[in-house]
C-alpha positions, 0 to 999 in steps of 0.5 A: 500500500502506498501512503500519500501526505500532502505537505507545505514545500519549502518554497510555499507550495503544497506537494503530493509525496508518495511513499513506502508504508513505514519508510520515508517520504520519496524524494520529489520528481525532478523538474524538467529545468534541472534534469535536461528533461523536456518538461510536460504539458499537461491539459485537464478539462475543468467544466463548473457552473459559472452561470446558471443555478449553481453559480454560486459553486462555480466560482469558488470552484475556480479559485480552488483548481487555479490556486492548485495548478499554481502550487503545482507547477511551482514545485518542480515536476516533470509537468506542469498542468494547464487548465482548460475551464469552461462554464458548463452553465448548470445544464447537462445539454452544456456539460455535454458539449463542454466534455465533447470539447475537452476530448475532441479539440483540446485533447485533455488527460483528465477531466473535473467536473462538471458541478451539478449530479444532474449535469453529471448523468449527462456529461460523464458517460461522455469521458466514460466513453472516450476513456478519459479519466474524470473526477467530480468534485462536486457530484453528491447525488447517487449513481456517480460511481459505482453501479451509475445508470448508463452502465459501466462507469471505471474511468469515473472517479468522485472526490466529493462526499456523497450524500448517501455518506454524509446525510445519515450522519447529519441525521445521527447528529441532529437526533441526538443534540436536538431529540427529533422525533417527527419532522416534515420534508421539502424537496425540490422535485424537478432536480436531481440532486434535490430529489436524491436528496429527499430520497436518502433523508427519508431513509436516513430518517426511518433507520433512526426511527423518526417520522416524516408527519409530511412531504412537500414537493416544490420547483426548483424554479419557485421564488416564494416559499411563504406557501410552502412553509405553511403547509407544515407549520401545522405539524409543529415538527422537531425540524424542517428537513429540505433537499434543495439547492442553495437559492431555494434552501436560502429562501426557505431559510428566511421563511422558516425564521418568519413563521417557525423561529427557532426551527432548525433545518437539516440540509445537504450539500446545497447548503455547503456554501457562504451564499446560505450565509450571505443571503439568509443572515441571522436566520442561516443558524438554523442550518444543520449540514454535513459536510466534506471538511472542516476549515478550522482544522489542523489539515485545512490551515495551510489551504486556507491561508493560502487561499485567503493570501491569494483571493482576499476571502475564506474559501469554502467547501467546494473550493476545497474539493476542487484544489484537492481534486487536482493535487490528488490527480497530479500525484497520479500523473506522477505515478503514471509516469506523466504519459498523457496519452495513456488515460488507463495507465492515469485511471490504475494510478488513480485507483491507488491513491489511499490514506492521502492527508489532504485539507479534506482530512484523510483520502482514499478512493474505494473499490467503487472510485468513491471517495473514502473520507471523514464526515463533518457536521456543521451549522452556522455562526455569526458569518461562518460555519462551524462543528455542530455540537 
């Protein structure tokens, strides 16, 4: 087995180092200057929701691989990796196209993205077909990897934390701080990944032995919710649990401090992001979230400040999974002795990857090319998230 740490250079960049169980870190590969090497270019596809539903992720999205990137052509390895970003506009029709456009013209060796599971299911048998190694960061909502709809799915790879791992703990967690007993549900019924959501809370909830008094559908278009909150004000629930995205979740929100104040509100990975924060305020403490990582801990500060030094602001969880995303597949290339070309030399180092140490905590990718790591629970404070106790 091969342990990887993700550790701050000298020079100030982040590196993935690989080595021996028991033995020492390895030393670092050679820049292409220093060993008379020709030096690498590396193209990789980059496809997130710069317009659309979920431009509130995109951005951050952006930030995370771009930070990356430069930390890894700063350390000196015999390639440097070079973006290809493209807006897949929170649409599968666009992630379609956009993923057509890395494999065809651009030649990529891998792809991330793109940001939304529905554009997934749409995107991904696309690489899937042509081979090309892909890795979600952002795509929580079932059958990504695995067992995915379209058939096989080998060359797809997730370093998000699913929603089918990170709701039940949610659940676990609201239950015992809160003692929930009964609670209704919301859902957006017209997106995928709000209706996946609805789908695992309700059978996160009846493993912990809580009922659902009601369900409510919406659309995920709607921009009132007054009417949607009222429906369930009447059962005087424990909690509102909500699968949305955050436009809706943030309305909702606002709606829930209006006619239930102090009623909490159970959420997925939506939810995950300062735009909650910004646009609920106040009411955004009713938050109760899993998430992919902790910003406060130990294995976050370097990312965090390096991200702040770069951008002037926190990053949050889907930059976070995005600059992992990439440190995580240039450690592949690495392994695969940085032939571009040969995608299924790229997706066996990829399988490899295990006990990584990254600002996600410790990283594995499973059997299935999920990601294996810890879950945090979190709710809202003042102007940031924090572990809900």
């Amino acid at each position: 087995m091969r342990t990887l740490r993700i550790f701050a250079a000298a020079a100030g960049g982040m590196a993935l180092v690989a080595s021996a169980c028991g033995g020492g870190p390895a030393a670092q590969p050679p820049s292409g200057s220093a060993s008379g090497a020709i030096t690498q270019e590396v193209k990789v596809g980059v496809a997130i929701s710069l317009t659309g539903a979920a431009n509130v992720y995109g951005p951050s999205q952006q930030n995370g691989v771009n930070l990356a990137a430069e930390q890894i052509n700063a350390i000196g390895r015999p390639f440097t990796v070079r973006l290809v970003i493209e807006d897949d506009a929170s649409t599968a029709a666009q992630s379609i196209t956009v993923f057509k456009k890395f494999i065809d013209q651009d030649k990529v060796a891998a792809i991330l993205g793109p940001t939304l599971s529905g554009s997934a299911a749409g995107a991904h048998p696309v690489a899937q077909a042509a081979q090309i190694p892909t890795i979600a960061i952002s795509n929580t909502g079932i059958g990504i990897v695995g067992k995915c709809d379209y058939g096989p799915c080998d060359y797809i790879f997730r370093a998000s934390l699913g929603e089918e791992t990170a709701l039940p703990e949610t659940v676990k967690a609201a239950k015992a701080a809160l003692n929930l007993k009964k609670v209704v549900l919301l859902y957006a019924q017209d997106d995928k990944f709000s209706a996946d959501d609805a789908t695992i809370f309700e059978k996160a909830l009846g493993a912990e032995g809580i009922q659902i008094t009601k369900k409510v559908a919406f659309s995920k278009n709607d921009v009132d919710f007054a009417g949607t909150v009222g429906q369930v004000k009447g059962d005087n629930p424990d909690a509102i649990v909500v699968g949305a995205l955050a436009g809706p979740a943030t309305k909702i929100l606002q709606e829930i401090a209006k006619q239930m104040p102090g009623k909490k509100m159970l959420c997925g990975n939506g939810c995950n992001t300062p735009a909650i924060i910004s646009g609920a305020g106040a009411a955004a403490e009713a938050t109760i979230v899993g998430t992919a990582w902790d910003p406060s801990s130990d294995t976050a500060s370097y990312f965090v400040n390096s991200y702040k030094a770069k951008y002037g602001k926190d990053p949050d969880q889907f930059a976070a999974q995005a600059y992992t995303a990439l440190h995580v597949l240039a450690n592949a290339l690495d392994t695969s002795k940085v032939n571009a070309n040969d995608h299924a030399a790229l997706k066996r180092a990829l399988e490899g990857i295990k006990n990584a140490k990254t600002v996600l905590g410790a990283f594995s990718f499973t059997a299935d090319h999920d990601v294996s790591q810890p879950v945090y629970v979190m709710t809202v404070k003042g102007n940031a998230f924090v572990p809900f106790k």
